[in-house]
C-alpha positions in Angstrom: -49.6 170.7 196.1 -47.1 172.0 193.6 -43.8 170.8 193.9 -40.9 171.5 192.1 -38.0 168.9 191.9 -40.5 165.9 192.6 -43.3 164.8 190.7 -46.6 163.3 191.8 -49.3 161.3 189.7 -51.8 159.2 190.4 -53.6 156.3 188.2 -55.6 153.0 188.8 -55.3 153.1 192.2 -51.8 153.5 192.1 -49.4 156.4 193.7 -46.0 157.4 191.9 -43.6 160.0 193.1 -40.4 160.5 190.9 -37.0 162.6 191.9 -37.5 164.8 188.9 -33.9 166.8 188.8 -32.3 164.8 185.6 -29.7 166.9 185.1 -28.5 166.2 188.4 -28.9 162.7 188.2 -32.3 163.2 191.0 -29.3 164.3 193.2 -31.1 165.5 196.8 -30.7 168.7 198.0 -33.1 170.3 200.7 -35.9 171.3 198.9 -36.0 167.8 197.3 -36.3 166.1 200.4 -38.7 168.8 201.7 -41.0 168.0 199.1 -40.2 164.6 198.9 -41.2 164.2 202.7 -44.5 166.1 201.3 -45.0 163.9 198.6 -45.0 161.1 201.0 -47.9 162.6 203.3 -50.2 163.0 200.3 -49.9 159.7 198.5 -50.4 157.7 202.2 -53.1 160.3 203.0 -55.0 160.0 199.7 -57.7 157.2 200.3 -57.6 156.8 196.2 -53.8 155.2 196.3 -53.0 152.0 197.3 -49.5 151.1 196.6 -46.8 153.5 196.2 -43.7 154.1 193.4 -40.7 155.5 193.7 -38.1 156.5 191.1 -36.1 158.9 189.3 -36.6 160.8 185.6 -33.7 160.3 183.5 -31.0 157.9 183.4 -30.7 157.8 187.6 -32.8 156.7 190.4 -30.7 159.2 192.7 -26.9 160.0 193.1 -27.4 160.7 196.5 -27.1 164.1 198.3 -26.5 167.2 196.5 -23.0 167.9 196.7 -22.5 171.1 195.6 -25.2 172.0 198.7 -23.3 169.9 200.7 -20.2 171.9 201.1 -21.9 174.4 203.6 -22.4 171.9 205.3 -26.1 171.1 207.3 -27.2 173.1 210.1 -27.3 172.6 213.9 -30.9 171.5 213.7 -30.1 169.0 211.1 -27.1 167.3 213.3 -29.6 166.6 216.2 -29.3 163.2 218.0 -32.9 162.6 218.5 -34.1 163.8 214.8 -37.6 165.7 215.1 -40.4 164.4 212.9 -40.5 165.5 209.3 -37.1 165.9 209.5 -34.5 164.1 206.8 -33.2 161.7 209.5 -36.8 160.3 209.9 -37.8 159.8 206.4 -37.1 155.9 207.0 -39.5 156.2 209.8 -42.2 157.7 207.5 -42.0 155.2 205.0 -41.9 152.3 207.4 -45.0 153.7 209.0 -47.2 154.5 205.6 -50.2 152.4 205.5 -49.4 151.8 201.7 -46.9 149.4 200.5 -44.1 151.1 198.4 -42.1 150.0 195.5 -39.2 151.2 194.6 -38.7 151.3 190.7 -34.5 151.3 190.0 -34.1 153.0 187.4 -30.4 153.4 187.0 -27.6 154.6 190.0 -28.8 154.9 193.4 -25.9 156.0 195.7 -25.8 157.6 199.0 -29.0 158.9 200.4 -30.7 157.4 196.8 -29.7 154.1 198.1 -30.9 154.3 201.5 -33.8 155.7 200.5 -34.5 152.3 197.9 -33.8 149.9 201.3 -36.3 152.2 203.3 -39.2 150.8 200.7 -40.8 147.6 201.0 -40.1 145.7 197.5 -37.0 146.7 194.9 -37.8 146.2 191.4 -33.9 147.0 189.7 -32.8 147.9 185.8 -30.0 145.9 184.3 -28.5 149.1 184.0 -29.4 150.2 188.2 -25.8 150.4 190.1 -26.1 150.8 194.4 -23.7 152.1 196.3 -23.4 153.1 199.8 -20.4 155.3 199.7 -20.1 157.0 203.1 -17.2 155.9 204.8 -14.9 157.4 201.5 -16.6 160.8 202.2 -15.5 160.9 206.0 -19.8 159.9 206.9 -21.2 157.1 208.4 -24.5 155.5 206.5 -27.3 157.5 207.3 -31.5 157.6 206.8 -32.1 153.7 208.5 -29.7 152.0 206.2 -27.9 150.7 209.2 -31.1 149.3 210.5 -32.5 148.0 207.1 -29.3 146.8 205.4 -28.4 143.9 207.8 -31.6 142.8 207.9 -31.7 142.6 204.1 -28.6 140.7 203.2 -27.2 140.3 206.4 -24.9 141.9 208.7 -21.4 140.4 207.2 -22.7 141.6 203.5 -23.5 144.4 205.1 -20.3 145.3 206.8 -18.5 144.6 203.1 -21.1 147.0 201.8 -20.4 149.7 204.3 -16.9 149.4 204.9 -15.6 149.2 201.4 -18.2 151.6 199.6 -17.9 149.5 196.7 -21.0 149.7 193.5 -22.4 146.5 192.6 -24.4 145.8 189.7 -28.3 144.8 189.8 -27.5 141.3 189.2 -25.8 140.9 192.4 -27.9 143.0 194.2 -30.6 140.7 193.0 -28.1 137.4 194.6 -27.6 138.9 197.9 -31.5 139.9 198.4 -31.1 143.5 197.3 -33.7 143.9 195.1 -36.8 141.6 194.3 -36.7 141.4 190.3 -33.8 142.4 187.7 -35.6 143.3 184.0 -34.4 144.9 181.1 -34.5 148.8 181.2 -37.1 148.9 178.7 -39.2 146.4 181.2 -39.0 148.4 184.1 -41.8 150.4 184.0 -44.4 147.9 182.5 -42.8 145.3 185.8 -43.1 148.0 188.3 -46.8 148.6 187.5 -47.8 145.2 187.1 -46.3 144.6 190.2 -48.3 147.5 191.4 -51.2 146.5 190.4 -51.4 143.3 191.6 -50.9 144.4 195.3 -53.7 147.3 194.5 -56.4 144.4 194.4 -55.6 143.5 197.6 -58.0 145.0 200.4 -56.4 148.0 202.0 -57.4 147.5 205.7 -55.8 144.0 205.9 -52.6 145.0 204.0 -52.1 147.7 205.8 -51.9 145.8 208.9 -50.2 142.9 207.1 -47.0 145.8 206.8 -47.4 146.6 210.0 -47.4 143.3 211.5 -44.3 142.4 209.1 -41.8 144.3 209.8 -42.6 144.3 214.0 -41.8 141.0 213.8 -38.3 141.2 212.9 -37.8 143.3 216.3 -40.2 141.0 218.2 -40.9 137.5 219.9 -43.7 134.6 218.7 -46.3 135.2 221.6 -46.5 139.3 220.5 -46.5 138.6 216.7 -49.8 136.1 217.9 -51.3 138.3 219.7 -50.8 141.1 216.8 -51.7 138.8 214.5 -55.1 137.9 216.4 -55.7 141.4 216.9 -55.6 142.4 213.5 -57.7 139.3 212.1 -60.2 140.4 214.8 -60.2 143.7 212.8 -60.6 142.6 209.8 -63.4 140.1 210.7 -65.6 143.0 211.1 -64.9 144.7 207.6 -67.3 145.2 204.8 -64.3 143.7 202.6 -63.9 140.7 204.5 -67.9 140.1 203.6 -67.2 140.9 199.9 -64.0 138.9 199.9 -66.0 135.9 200.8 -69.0 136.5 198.5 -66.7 137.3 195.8 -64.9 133.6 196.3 -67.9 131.9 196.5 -69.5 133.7 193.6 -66.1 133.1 191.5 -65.3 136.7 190.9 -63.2 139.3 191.7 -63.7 141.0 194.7 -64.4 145.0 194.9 -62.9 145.8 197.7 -63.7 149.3 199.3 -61.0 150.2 202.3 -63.7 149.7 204.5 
């Protein structure tokens, strides 16, 4: 698919999709999430990729939404309660629901919706140069795209609150001291710790990983007997895969294993 304001690679097993309007700081108007939601479908639908990126070109992961677009303000359709699927609203729900684990590569500012959309991925790698900001309350909005779901469970719901309710930026150093991000490196490091990072989850074998995501983040909404019995389930599943036969070949046979997705 051709996209215009996103770009999509792929290499060693390894899906990237990058906000790609620079001179707007990766700002998000609706095309951008239109194809951004795209992008998101191919990469988790492409059998080749088995981890995802995200980040921005330029000097900003995103500055959040479009403002200039923003003025007209969004349409009836987008102000529904119960947001439809493949809407903006449910882009949390998309990502939290992709079989692949994503990554999301901070490049530098991530504010507004660029900020909510790092929280909505599963691992933060940060520049010493990212900034985060959730600024809604000083625009007359309310956090938006999950981040009231995914924020308290990140750093906590006090944090949180001082997050929300004061709109303040911090720095990557003390997003890396309140559980923020994973990793801070230098800006020249980012990409080479992103991809290493990357690459090290793309050995894994897909089945089990996939259900590994799965079965992590229903247990933070759930109780120990359901996380067992999920857990059992899912071992049952993976008992019966060709890589779980390779995986133990491969250890007994000191090697790597070539694991398949099957």
């Amino acid at each position: 698919m051709h996209y215009s304001t996103v770009l999509v690679e792929k290499k060693d097993k390894i899906g990237s999709i990058t906000f790609n309007r620079p001179d707007k700081l990766n700002a998000l108007n609706t095309l951008t999430f239109q194809e951004f939601i795209a992008a998101l479908h191919e990469v988790d639908q492409d059998n080749e990729i088995r981890v995802v990126i995200i980040t921005g070109s330029g000097r900003a992961f995103s500055a959040g939404l479009d403002l200039e677009e923003a003025t007209k303000g969004p349409s009836e359709s987008e102000l529904q309660v119960v947001p439809i699927q493949d809407s903006v609203a449910w882009i949390p729900h998309i990502m939290r629901n992709m079989k692949k684990p994503i990554i999301a590569s901070i490049n530098g500012p991530a504010v507004g919706a660029g900020f909510t959309i790092a929280l909505a991925c599963d691992i933060r790698i940060a520049s010493e140069e990212a900034r985060m900001s959730a600024p809604f309350v000083r625009v007359g909005l309310i956090p938006e795209l999950g981040s009231t779901y995914n924020l308290p469970r990140l750093i906590g719901v006090a944090k949180a609150c001082e997050l929300v309710f004061t709109g303040r930026m911090i720095g990557a150093n003390e997003a890396r001291e309140i559980g923020l991000v994973n990793e801070v490196v230098a800006k020249d490091d980012l990409e080479t710790a992103t991809y290493k990072m990357a690459t090290e989850i793309a050995q894994a074998a897909p089945i089990p990983l996939q259900l590994a995501k799965k079965a992590l983040y229903q247990g933070l909404d759930s109780e120990m007997v359901t996380q067992i019995q999920l857990e059992q389930l899912g071992q049952s599943t993976c008992f019966k895969t060709d890589d779980f036969r390779e995986g133990i070949k491969a250890f007994l046979e000191k090697r790597k294993p070539l694991f398949q997705g099957k």
